[in-house]
N, C-alpha and C positions, 0 to 999 in steps of 0.2 A: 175631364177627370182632374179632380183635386190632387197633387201630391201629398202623401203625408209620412212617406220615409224616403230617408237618401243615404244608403251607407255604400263604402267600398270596402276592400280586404286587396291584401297582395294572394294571390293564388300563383300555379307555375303553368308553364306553355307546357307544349308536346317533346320541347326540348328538355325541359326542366329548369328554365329561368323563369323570373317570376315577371307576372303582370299586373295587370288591374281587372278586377272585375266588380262592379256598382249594381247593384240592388235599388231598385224606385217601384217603391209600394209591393214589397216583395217578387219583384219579377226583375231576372238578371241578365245580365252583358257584357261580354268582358274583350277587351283588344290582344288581338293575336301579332307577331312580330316577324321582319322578312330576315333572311340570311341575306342576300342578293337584293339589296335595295337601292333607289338611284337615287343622283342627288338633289333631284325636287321633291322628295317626299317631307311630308310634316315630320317634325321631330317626332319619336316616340316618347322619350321619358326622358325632360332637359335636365330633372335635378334628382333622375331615382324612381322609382315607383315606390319609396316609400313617402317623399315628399307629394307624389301625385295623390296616395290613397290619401294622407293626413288634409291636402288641399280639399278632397274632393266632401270628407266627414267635420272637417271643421270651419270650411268658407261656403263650399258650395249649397252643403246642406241644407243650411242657415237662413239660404238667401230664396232656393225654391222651397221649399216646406211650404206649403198653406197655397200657393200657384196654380193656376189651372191650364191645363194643356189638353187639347182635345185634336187628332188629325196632322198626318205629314208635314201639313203648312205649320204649324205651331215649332215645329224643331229651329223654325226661323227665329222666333222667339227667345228658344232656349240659347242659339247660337250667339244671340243679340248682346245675350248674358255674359255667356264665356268672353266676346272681345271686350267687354269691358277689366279684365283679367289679362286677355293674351288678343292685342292687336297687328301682333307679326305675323305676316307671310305662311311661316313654316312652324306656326305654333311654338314660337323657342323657347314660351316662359308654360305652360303649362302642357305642352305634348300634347298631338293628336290623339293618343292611346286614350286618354280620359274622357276627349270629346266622345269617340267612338264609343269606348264604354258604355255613358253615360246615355247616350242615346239609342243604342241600341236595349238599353233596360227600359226606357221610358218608353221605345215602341210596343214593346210586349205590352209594357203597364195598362196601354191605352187600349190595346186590343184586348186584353184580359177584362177590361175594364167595361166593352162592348159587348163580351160573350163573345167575340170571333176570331177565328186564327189569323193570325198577322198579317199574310198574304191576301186572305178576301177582308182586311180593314182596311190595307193599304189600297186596292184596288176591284172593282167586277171584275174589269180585260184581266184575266189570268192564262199563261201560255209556262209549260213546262219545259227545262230548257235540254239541252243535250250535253249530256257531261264529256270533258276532258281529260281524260285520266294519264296521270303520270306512271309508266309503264316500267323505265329503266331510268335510274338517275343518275349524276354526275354534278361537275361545279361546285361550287359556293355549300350544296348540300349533302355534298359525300366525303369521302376521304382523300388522302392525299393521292391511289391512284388510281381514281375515277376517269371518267370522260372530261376533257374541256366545257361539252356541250351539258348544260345542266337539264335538259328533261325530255327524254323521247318521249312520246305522247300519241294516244289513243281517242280517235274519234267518229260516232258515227250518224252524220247527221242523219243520214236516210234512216236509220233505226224509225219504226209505228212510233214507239214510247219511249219515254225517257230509263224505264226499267229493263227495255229491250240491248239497250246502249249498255245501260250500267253493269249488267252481267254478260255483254259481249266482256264489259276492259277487264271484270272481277276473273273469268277465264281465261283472257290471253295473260293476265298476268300470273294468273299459277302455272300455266304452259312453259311461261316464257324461264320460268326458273329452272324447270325440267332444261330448256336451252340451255343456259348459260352454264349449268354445272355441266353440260358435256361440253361447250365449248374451251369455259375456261378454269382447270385444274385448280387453282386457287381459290374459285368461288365458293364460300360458305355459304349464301341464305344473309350474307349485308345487304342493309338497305338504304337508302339516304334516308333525310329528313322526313319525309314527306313520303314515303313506306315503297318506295320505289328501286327495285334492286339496282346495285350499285356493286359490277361486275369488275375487274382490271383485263378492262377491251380498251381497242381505240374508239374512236367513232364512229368510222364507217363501217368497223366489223358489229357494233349495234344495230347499226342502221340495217345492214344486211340481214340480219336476224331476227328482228322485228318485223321486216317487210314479208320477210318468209311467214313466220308465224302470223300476221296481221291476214295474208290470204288465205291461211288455214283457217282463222278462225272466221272470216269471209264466209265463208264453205255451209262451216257449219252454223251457225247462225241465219244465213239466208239476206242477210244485206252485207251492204260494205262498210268494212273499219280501214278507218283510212289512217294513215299517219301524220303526225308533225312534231317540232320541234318550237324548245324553247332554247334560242342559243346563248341566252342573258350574257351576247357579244360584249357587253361594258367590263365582263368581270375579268375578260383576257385583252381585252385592247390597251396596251403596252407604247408611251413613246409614238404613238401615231397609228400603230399595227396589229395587226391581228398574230396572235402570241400562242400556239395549242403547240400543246405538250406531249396529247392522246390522238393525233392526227389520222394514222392510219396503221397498221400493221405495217408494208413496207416504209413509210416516212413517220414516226410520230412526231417528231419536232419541226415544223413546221411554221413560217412566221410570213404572213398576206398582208398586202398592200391595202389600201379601199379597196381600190379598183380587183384587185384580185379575191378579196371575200366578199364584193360583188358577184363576180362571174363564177365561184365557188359555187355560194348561197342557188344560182341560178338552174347550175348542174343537178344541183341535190332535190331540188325542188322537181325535177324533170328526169333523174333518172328513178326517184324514190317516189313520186307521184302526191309530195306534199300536199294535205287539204289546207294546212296550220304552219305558218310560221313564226312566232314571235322574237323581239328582237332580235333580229339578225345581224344588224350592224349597232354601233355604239349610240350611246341615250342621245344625243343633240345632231345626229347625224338625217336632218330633213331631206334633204337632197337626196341621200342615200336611198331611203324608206322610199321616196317617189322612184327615183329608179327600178326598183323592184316591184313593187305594187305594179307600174307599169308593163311589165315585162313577166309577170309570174303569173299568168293565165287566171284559174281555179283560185288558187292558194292563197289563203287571206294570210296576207302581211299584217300582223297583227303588233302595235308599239305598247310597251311595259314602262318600262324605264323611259323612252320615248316620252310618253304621254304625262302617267306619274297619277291619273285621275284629274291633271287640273284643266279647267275648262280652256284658259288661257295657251297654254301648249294642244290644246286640242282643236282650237280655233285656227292655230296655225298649222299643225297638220293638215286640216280642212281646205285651205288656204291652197296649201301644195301640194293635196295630193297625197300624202303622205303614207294613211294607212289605210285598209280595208275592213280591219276588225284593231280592238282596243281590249286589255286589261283594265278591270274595275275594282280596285279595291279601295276600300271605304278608309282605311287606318294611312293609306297612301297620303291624302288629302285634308283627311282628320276633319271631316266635314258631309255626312249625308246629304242635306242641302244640295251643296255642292258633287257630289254621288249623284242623285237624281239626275241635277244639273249636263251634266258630263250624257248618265244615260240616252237624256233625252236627244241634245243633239247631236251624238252618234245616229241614234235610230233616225234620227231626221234628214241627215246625210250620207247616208246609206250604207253606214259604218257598225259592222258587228259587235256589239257591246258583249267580252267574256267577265262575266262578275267570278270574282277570286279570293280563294285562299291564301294564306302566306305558310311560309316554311313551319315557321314555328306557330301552331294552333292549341283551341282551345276544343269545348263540347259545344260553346258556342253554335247555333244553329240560322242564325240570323240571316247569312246571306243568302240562304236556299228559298228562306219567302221572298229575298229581295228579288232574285233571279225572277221568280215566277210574277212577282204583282207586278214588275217595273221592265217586262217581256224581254230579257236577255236570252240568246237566241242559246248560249252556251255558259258550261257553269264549270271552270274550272277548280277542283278538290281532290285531287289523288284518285283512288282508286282504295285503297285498304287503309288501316288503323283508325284509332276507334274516332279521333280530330276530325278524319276526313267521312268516315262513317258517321259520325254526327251529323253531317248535310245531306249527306246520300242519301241516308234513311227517311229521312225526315221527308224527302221527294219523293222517296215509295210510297209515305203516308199522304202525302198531298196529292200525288198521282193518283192514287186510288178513290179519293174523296170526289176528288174531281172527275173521276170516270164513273161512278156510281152516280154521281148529279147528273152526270148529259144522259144515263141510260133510262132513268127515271122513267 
């Protein structure tokens, strides 16, 4: 496929800050932004997004116009391009947001270009994955008096279908708000970022409430919704310690050692029957993550912030043990390439790849063919508004495509 347009625009996220979204051969892609982000991620946007869109319409343009790119392997190519531009680390002269952008337009381009949907261009082995839906939120994504813990969370792997799952969380999540306004008097109908009610509980009074409604909705659906947690640990670990404010109805201020949001994390996993843990201790904490992984039966110890998407931190995980499932987000690393990368030797070590959204999203639909062509066994995206329904759906339509082809 010849390119023969490259334009960007600043557009806004789901917060209403603005991004990048690039256009290549009129098919579009635009990078979405984290609230709770660690400190190995690529930059986003070193000098503005309005510096990045002008980069991207007056150097970038310039340079592929008239280039051909054809197939996954060619983003090697495009990448090849960008370091001659940005040869840091952590993309500090031109942000990963533009990489991602930009290659996320040029996949469509290529598969529009094919006649095929992204996912059966990318891949035959296609596998639907099982969504994680953010149920009640807190942290980095709510108000000032949310939860410590930023995301109780909904999962049901045993679900038949990936549709079966998604209207398990789409019903425990309008249940659960019937909950929370009789529990907690103050509750409007807030929601974090990321469309997930955001209650003034502590944590564990969450936790109990979820767990309850999680076996109702068990019941009725006919498989298990299981629970888990994102505890994006980094964004309270204070001075060496673990720092919650929303701890419990009788204690909420509460401040844990390692060793004690170790043996915490342990209890909760065990009396709450965790399938999903992610970050549970702070981003550099290896040792830790192995301890647990070790010791947490079922419950995939899953590293965010830990890992970052890069292969290098991922290697050492590997190394020690460290996690049993991983977050995959592509604007993390600001590198598909490297995405893939990351994917693959997870799956090859026996390591749950969850391909993700971020806080602040777009309509962007891109990671939902990732998930499916690059077999990510789970696909975390909220549960409601219209960012996280842009992926959802989009797996209804691919689900259905795909069950209509095997019945043929």
């Amino acid at each position: 496929m010849r390119i023969n347009l490259v334009k960007a625009r600043k557009i806004l996220d789901s917060r209403g800050n603005f991004t990048i979204e690039v256009e290549v051969n009129h098919q579009k892609g635009s990078a979405p932004s984290g609230a709770s982000t660690g400190s190995a991620e690529a930059t986003t946007f070193p000098k503005g997004v309005d510096v990045a869109v002008e980069f991207v319409n007056s150097v970038l343009a310039k340079e592929l116009i008239g280039k051909d790119f054809e197939g996954f392997d060619s983003l090697k190519k495009l990448e090849s391009i960008l370091r001659t531009h940005d040869g840091t680390e952590r993309l500090e002269k031109i942000g990963g947001s533009v990489v991602i952008a930009l290659e996320f337009a040029l996949l469509h381009a290529m598969a529009a270009n094919a006649g095929k949907p992204l996912y059966k261009y990318l891949s035959d082995r296609v596998g639907l994955p099982r969504p994680l839906g953010n149920c009640v939120g807190g942290g980095a994504h709510a108000g000032e008096h949310a939860t410590d813990i930023q995301e109780f969370l909904l999962l049901s792997l045993k679900a038949k279908l990936f549709s079966h799952a998604l209207f398990a969380n789409a019903h425990a999540h309008k249940e659960m708000k019937k909950v929370l306004t009789e529990k907690d008097p103050s509750f409007t109908g807030g929601k974090s970022d990321e469309g997930a009610w955001a209650p003034n509980l502590t944590n564990l009074e969450v936790l109990d409430l979820l767990k309850k409604e999680a076996g109702h909705i068990s019941k009725t659906v006919g498989f298990k919704v299981e629970l888990g947690m994102d505890m994006a640990s980094s964004e309270f670990f204070k001075n060496g310690k673990y720092v919650y404010n929303k701890f419990s109805k009788k204690q909420k201020k509460k401040t844990l050692t390692r060793r004690e949001q170790i043996q915490f994390v342990l209890k909760l996993i065990k009396k709450y029957k965790l399938a999903y843990l992610e970050d549970p201790l702070e981003e550099n904490d290896f040792e830790g993550f192995a301890e647990l992984r070790k010791k947490a039966g079922n419950c995939l110890i899953c590293g965010d912030d830990l890992i970052a998407t890069n292969p290098d931190r991922l290697q050492r995980a590997i190394g020690m043990k460290s996690v049993s499932a991983i977050i995959v987000k592509p604007n993390q690393i600001g590198s598909l390439v490297k995405t893939k990368q990351v994917i693959d030797m997870a799956l090859e070590n026996g390591i749950v790849p969850v391909i993700s959204h971020r806080s602040g999203e777009t309509l962007d639909d891109t990671i939902a063919h990732l998930a499916v062509a690059f077999s990510c066994p789970i696909i975390k995206c909220g549960v409601v508004g219209g960012e996280r329904l842009a992926k959802l759906n989009e797996l209804l339509r691919i689900e259905e495509t795909i069950e209509a082809e095997l019945n043929r």
